[in-house]
N, C-alpha and C positions, 0 to 999 in steps of 0.2 A: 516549890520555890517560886516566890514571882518573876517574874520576865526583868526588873531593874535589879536585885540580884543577881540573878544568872547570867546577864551579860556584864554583869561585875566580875565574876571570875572570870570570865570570859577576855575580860581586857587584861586582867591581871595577870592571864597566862598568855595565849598569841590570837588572839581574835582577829579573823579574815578582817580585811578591809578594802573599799570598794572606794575607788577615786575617778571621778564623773568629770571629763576635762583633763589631757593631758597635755596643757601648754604652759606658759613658764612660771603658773603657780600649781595646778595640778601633777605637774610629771616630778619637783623636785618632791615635793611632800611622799609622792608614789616611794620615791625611795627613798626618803629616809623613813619608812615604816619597813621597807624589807630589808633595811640595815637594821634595825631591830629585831627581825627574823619574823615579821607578818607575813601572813601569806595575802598579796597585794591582786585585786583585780582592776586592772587599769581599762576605762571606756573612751572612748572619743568616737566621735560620729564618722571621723575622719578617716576612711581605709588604707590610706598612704600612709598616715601617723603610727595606725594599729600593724602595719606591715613590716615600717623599719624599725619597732623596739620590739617585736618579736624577732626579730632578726639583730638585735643588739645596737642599734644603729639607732642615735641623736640626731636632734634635728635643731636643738638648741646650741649655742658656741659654748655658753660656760659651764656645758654637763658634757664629758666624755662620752665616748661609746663604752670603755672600758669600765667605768662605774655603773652602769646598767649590765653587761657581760656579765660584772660579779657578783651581781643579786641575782639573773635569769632565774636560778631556780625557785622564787619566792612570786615571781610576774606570773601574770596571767592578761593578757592584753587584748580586748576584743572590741567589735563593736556590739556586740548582742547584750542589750542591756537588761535581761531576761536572767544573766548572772549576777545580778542581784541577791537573786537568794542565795548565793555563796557565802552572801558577807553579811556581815553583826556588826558594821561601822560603814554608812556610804555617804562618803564627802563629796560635795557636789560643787565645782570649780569654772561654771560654764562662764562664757561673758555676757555683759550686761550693757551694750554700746548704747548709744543715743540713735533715737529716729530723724530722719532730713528735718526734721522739725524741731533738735534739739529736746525731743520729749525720752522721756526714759522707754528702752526696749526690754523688756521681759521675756521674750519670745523665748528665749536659748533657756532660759529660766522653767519657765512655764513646759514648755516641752519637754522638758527633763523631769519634771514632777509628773505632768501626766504620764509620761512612758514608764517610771515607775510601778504606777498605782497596783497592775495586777501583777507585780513580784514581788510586793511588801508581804514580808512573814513576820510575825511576830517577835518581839526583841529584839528588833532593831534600832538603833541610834542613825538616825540621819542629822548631817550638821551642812550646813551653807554657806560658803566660803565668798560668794559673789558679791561684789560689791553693789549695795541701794539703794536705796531713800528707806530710812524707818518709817516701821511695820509691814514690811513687805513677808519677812517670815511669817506670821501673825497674821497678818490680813492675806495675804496670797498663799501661800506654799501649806499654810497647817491647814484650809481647807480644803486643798487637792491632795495631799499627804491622808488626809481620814477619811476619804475617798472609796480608799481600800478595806474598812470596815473595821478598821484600828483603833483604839485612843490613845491619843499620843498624852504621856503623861503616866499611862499606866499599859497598853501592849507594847507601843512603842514610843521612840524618842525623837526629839526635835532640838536642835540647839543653831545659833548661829553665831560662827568666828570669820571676823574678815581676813582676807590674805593682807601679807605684806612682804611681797617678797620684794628683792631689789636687784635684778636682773642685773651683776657686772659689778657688785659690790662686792669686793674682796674682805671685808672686816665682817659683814652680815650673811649669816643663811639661813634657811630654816630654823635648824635646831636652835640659833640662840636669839631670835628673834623673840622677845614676849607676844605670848599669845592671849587676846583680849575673847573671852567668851562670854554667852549669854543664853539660858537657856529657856523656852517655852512653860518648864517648871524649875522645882526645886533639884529633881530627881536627874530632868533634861540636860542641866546646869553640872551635875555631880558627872554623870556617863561622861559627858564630851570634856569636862576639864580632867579627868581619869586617861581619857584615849589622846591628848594631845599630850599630854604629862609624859608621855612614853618616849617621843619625839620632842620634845621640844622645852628647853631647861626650866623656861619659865610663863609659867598659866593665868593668867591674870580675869579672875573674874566677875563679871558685874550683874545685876540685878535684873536684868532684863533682855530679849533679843534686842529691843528699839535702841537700848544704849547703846548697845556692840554695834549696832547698824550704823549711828550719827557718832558713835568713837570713829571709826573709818572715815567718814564726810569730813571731819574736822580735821585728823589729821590732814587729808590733800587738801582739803580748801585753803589754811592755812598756808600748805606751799605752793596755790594758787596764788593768793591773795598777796605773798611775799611777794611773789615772781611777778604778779603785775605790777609790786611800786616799784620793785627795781626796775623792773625794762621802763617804766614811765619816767623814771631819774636818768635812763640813758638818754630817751629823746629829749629832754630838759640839758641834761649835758652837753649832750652831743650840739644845739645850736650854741652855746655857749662856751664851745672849744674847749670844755674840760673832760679829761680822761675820766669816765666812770670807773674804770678798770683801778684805778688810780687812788680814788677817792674809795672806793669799797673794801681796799688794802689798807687803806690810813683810819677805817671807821672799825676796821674790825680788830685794831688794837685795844680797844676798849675793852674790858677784861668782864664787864657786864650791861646788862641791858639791850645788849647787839647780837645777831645771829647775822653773818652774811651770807647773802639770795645774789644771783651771779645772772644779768640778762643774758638774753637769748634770740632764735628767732623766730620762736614762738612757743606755745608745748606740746608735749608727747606723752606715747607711753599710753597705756590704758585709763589710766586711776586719775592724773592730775586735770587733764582736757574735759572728762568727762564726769567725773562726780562730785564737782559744783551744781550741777544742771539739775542733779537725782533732788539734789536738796533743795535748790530756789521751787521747782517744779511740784516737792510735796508741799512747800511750806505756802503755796496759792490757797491749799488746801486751809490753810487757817489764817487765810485775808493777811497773810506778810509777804511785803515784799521785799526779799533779799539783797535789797541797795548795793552793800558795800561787794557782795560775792558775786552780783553782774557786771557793776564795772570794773572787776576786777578781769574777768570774763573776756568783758569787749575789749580791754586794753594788749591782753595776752591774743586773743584772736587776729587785732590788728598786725602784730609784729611781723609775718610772713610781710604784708602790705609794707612796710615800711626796710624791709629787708631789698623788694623787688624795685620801691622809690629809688634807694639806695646803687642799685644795680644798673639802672637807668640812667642816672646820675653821674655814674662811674664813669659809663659807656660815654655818655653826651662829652664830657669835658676831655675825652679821648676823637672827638667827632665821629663817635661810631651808634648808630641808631641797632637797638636792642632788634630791631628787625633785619636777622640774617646775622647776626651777631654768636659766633662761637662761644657759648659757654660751657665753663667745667665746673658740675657741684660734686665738693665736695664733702660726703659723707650722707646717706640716707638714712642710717638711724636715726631713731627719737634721742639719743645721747650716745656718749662717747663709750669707746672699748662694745660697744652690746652689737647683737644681730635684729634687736626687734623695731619693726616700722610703723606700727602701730599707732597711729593720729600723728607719727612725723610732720614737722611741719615743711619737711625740705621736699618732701614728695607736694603737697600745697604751693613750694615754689617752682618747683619745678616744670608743672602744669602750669601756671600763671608766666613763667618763661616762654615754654615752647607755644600757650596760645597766641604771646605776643610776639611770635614768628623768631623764636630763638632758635638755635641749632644749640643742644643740650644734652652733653655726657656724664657721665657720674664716675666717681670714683670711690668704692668704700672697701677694705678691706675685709669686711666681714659680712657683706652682704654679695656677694658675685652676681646676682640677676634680680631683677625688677620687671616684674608682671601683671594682667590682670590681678590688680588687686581693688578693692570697694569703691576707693575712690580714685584709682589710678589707671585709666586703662595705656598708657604706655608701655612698650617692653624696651626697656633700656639690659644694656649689659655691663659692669664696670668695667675700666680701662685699670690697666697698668699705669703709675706715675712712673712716668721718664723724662728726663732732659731736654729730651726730641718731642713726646707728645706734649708736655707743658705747653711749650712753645708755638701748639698751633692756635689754642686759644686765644682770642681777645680777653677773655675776663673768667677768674678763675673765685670761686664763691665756696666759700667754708661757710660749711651750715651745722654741721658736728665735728667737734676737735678730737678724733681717736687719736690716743697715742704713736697708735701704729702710722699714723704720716710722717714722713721727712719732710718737716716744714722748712728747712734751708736748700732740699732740693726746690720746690714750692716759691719759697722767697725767692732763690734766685732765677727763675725760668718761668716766672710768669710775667706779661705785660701789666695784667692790672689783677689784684688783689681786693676785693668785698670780704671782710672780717667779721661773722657776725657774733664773734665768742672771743674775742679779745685776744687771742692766740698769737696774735704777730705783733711787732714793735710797733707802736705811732708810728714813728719818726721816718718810714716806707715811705718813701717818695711816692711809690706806684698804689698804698693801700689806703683804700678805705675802710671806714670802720659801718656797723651793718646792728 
């Protein structure tokens, strides 16, 4: 029987599966394969991560401890990636940031293929969930992938599906997100839309890895590209005294033609900050320059800057100079209701606060501590909102609107209010808009 056979049945009954990256696109996908009754090998490089879901314990807000409890016997959580050869299916979920130079980083990439190389066995499907720049499977990953002495194509498989997951979205999960596939062959293409099929209601596949790669760029760039004309309509607004918030309610009556993009004060999140940059960066490769998706770029980059304007601004017409100035930010996620900080742009404010001699606390409800993190060396810890601490601030700065705030305890106990999400009334004597 050939090797694409064989792990045809193999899917068709419970084929191990080996998930490479267990953070908030790796861990959820881990279980919903052992809600299907796979037998799951979960890797992260990370020993604290491999420690508390052996131990049943989450480290993300909107996945339970109790829903990993109820799969345990399906997990296998390690960091020894040498467990490999356990699995017939090994999705690889690692990140793919930018260099200080805004150049694309493979590194996490790359290392995960070479550390594979001498546990590939034959019949195995490998698929790549990472998001960046086409041909990167192709030109990167299938040459360290055959490595091993394989050919993918015919011992083993190659395919690549980007994630999309949407951390705090209650309508969307996993399972019913369409899933865009692309394989290296015919056969590559058949395996991996076979093993997502299982998980996940609807498969959607195209012709090639490089399309599945630039299907993912366009989706975020798009809500790149939104998100920088609307925040450039607020600063065009905003000198002309008109409520964007206002005007984005009255245009999104229009029943067509319109999608409404909501500014900000700046982006976040993994995917939207960063995989503009994959694509201008390969497209140098073929003498294009990607005009409209850099300043779309620099426009979203600026917002933090004109957020801090903003906060200066506040302070001055209160005669209070931002140096030595009590500030409260409110909220360190990248968006509202989540726990992830990841290219936050409030953590960017924040540091541009305290450099300009602010005294700066945080409040989020879903994040309790801020540390050593890549670009944050700060340890802040959140505070409680009360009545009493409001009131010691000078200037209180919403940077992500969780539901979870009491914004009329907020409204009323704070001296000066920075809005940078529309969240409070105009009409705030104390607020400004951000």
């Amino acid at each position: 029987m050939s090797e694409y056979k064989n792990l045809i049945k193999k899917i068709n009954s419970t084929a191990n599966i080996g998930i490479i990256g267990l953070g908030y696109v790796g861990l959820p996908l881990a279980i919903r394969f052992a809600e299907e009754q796979h037998r799951v090998f979960g890797f992260d490089i990370d020993p604290k991560k491999v420690k508390l879901l052996n131990a049943s314990s989450s480290y993300i807000k909107h996945i339970p401890n109790s829903r990993i409890k109820k799969l345990k016997a399906f997990f296998t959580f390690t960091s020894d990636i040498s467990n490999i050869e356990n699995c017939d299916v090994v999705i690889v979920c690692v990140p793919t940031p930018l260099t200080k130079n805004r150049e694309p980083d493979l590194s996490f990439l790359k290392n995960t293929a070479n550390s594979m190389v001498d546990h590939i066995k034959k019949g195995q499907l490998f698929c790549i969930e990472s998001t960046t720049f086409p041909g990167t499977t192709e030109e990167i990953m299938l040459p360290i992938i055959e490595k091993s002495g394989f050919e993918v194509g015919k011992d083993i498989f190659l395919a690549y599906s980007p994630e999309r997951e949407d951390p705090g979205n209650k309508n969307y999960s996993t399972s019913n997100i369409p899933k865009v596939v692309g394989g290296i062959t015919d056969q590559c293409l058949n395996l991996a839309s076979k093993i997502y099929s299982k998980v996940i209601n609807e498969v959607v596949k195209v012709s090639s890895t490089q399309t599945a790669e630039m299907t993912k760029l366009l989706e975020n760039i798009y809500r790149s590209v939104n998100i920088g004309l609307v925040n450039e309509m607020k600063m065009v607004a905003d000198k002309m005294d008109i409520d964007i918030y206002e005007v984005i309610n009255a245009a999104s009556t229009k029943p067509f033609g319109y999608t409404p993009y909501y500014p900000g004060p700046g982006l976040g999140g993994h995917c939207i900050p960063i995989d503009p940059f994959y694509l201008t960066w390969k497209a140098r490769e073929f003498d294009i320059h990607t005009r409209f998706i850099e300043l779309a770029g620099e426009v979203n980059t600026h917002m933090p800057f004109w957020v801090i304007e903003k906060v200066i601004n506040a302070l001055n017409k209160a005669k209070k100079s931002i140096n030595g100035a009590k500030i409260l930010v409110l909220g360190v996620a990248y968006k509202k209701n989540v726990d992830d900080m990841r290219e936050s742009p409030a953590l960017h404010i924040i540091n541009s606060l305290i450099n300009k001699g602010g005294q700066v606390d945080y409040a989020d409800p879903h994040i309790p501590e801020v540390k050593n993190l890549r670009t944050f060396k700060h340890s802040l810890k959140s505070i409680k909102l009360t009545k009493s601490s409001l009131s010691k601030y000078d200037l209180v700065l919403l940077t992500t609107d969780h539901d979870a705030f009491n914004y009329k305890l907020i409204q009323e106990n704070s001296r000066l209010i920075v809005d940078s999400r529309g969240r409070f009334s105009k009409k705030l004597k104390n607020l400004t808009r951000a």
